[in-house]
N, C-alpha and C positions, 0 to 999 in steps of 0.2 A: 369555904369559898362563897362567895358573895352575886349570886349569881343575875340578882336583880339590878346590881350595880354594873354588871359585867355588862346583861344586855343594854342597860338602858345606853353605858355609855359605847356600843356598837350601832345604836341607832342614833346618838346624837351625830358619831362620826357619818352614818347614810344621810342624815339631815345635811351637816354640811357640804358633803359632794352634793344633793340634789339641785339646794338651792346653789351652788355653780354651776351647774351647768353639766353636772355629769350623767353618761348613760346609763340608763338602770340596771344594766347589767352588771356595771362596773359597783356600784353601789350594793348592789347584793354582796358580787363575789367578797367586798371591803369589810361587811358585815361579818361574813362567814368565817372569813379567816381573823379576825379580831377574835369574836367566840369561838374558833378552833384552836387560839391560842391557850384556852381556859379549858379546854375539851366538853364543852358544850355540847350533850347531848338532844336529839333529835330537834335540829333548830330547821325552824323554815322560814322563808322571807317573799312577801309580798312589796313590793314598790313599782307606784304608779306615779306620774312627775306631779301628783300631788296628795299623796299620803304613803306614809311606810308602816309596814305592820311585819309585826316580828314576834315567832310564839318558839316556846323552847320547854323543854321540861329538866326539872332538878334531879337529881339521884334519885330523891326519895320518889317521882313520879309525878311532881307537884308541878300543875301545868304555871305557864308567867308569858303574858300576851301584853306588849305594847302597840299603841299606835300612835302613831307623830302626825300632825297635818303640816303641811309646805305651805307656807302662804305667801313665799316670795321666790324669785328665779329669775338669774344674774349671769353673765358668765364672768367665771374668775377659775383660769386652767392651774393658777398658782394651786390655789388651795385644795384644789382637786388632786396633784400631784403632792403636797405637803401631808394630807391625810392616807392619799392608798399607799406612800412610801411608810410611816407607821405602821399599817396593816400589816405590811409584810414582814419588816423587822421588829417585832415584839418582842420574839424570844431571842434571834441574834444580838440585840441591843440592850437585853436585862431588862425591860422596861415595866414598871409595877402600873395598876391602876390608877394612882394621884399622879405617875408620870402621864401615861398620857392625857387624861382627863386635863392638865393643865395644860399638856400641848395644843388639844383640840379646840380649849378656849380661848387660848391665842393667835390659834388658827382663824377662829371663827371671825373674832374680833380685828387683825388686823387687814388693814387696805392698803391694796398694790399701790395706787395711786390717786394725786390730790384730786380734787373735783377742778382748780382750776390746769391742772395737767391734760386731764381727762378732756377739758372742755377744748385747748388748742390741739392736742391731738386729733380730735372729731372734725376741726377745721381744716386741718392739715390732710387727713386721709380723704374727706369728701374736696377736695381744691386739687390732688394727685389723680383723683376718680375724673373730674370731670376733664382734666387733659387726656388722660386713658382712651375716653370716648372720642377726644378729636375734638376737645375745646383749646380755646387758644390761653394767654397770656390774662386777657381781662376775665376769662370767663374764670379763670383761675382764684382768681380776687374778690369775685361773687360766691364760689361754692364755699371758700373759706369762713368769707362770714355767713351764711347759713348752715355749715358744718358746727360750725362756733353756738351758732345761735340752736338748733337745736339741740344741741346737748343739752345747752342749758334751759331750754325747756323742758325736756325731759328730766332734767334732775330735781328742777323746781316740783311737777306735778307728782315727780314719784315719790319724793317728798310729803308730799298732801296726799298720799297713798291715791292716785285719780286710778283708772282703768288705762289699762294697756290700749287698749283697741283704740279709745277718745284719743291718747298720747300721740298714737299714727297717725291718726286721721288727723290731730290741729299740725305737726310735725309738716305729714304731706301739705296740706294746705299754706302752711306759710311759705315751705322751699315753693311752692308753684309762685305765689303771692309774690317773692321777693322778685323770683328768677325772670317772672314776664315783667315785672315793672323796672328790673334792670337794664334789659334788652328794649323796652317802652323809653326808656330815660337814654338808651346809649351809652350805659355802663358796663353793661357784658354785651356780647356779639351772639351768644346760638343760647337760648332760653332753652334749646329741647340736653343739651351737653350739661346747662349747669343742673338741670331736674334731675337727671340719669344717674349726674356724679353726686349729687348731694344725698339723696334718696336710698343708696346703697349704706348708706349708717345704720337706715334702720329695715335692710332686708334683715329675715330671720334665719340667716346662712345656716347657724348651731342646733338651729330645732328642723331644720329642715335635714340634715347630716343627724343629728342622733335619731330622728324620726325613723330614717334607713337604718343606721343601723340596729337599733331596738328591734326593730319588725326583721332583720338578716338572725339575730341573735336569738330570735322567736317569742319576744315578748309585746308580743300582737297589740296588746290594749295598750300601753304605753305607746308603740310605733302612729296608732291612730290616734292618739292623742296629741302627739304631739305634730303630726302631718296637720289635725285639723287648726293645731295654734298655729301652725306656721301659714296655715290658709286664711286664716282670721286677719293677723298681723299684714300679710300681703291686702287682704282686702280693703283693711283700714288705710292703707297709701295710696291705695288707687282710688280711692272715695274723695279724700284728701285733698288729693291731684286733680283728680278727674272733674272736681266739682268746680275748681278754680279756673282750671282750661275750659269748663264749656261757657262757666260765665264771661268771661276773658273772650272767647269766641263773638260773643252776640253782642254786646256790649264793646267792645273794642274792634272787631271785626278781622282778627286774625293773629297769628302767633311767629312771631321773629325767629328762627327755627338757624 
């Protein structure tokens, strides 16, 4: 038995739940029952949402300690449900080690959808957002092209690998930018409906949800880990925002609301 091969490929599969978006519990248990499929003796699993570390010993007592660093974090619930469905049916499904080793590289590799899908969907969700609030028809016309538009700034800069936090902060700043010079021109009607609706693309809903439950499930440093990204991310849209609405205030002398 191949036991180096076994673990490593139980932590490629923890790697690709992490970077989607998975909780770490979930990610453990996925480990454990891949290497319980193999009867992997005394394995234990450290994952934090950005490193995994996984130590197990062989028969003969020979210890084998990996660690993986995360350096990206997406959500994608597909692959998250494509790999822990694996996990469980190993042995029901016959499955040998170059099965799933191929599965999970085609897991890793494929994408739900295109980037020009992605980009009118972001339109579409932040354009239904700012009606939600109590925006009317035009306002509806405006959130869309800034749901549009920042997707694709976001995919451009993540692209260039930039910083999360910079990404919110130019993000917020332009929805503020577009949405008061909309309402300035008499293109949209309520500046504060298209902010609200456009804005929520890039709340951090999934970090702020597994933040809870990680810390429910009792893996503390994860749970505050991932509360303080989701405190980061909020703060970079209210800098964003914020910075736009005051210059907008003094300089313009008030807000179309």
């Amino acid at each position: 038995m191949d036991f180096n091969r076994i673990i490593n490929m139980a932590t490629y599969a923890g790697k690709i739940m992490l970077e989607s978006g998975a909780e770490i519990y979930r990610v453990e248990e996925t480990m454990v029952r891949i290497c319980s499929s193999w009867n992997i003796p005394n394995l234990e699993t450290f994952v934090t949402p950005t490193v995994i570390m996984v130590s197990a010993s062989t028969k003969y007592g020979q210890p084998i300690s990996i660690v993986k660093r995360i350096k990206k974090r997406t959500v994608n619930l597909e692959k998250i449900s494509q790999v822990n469905d694996i996990s469980r049916n190993i042995k029901s499904r016959g499955l040998t080690l170059d099965d799933i080793e191929s599965k999970l590289s085609q897991i890793e590799s494929s994408k739900a959808y295109s980037d020009k899908l992605n980009i009118v969907l972001s339109g579409v969700a932040a354009a239904f957002f700012s009606l939600v609030f109590g925006g009317n028809l035009r306002d509806f016309f405006v959130s869309f092209f800034i749901g549009c538009s920042i997707r694709i700034i976001s995919l451009t800069l993540s692209n260039l690998s930039a910083n999360d936090f910079f990404i919110n902060i130019l993000c917020g700043s332009f929805t503020a930018i577009v949405a008061l010079t909309s309402t300035y021109l008499n293109i949209g009607s309520h500046s504060d409906k298209i902010i609200i609706g456009s804005i929520m693309l890039l709340v951090p809903g999934l970090a702020i949800t597994n933040a809870i439950r990680d810390t429910i499930a009792g893996d503390l440093l994860a749970g505050i880990s991932r509360a303080v990204e989701a405190f980061l991310v909020a703060v970079g849209i209210a800098l964003g925002t914020g910075v736009v609405l005051r210059f907008w205030l003094v300089y313009f002398g008030g807000v179309k609301l």
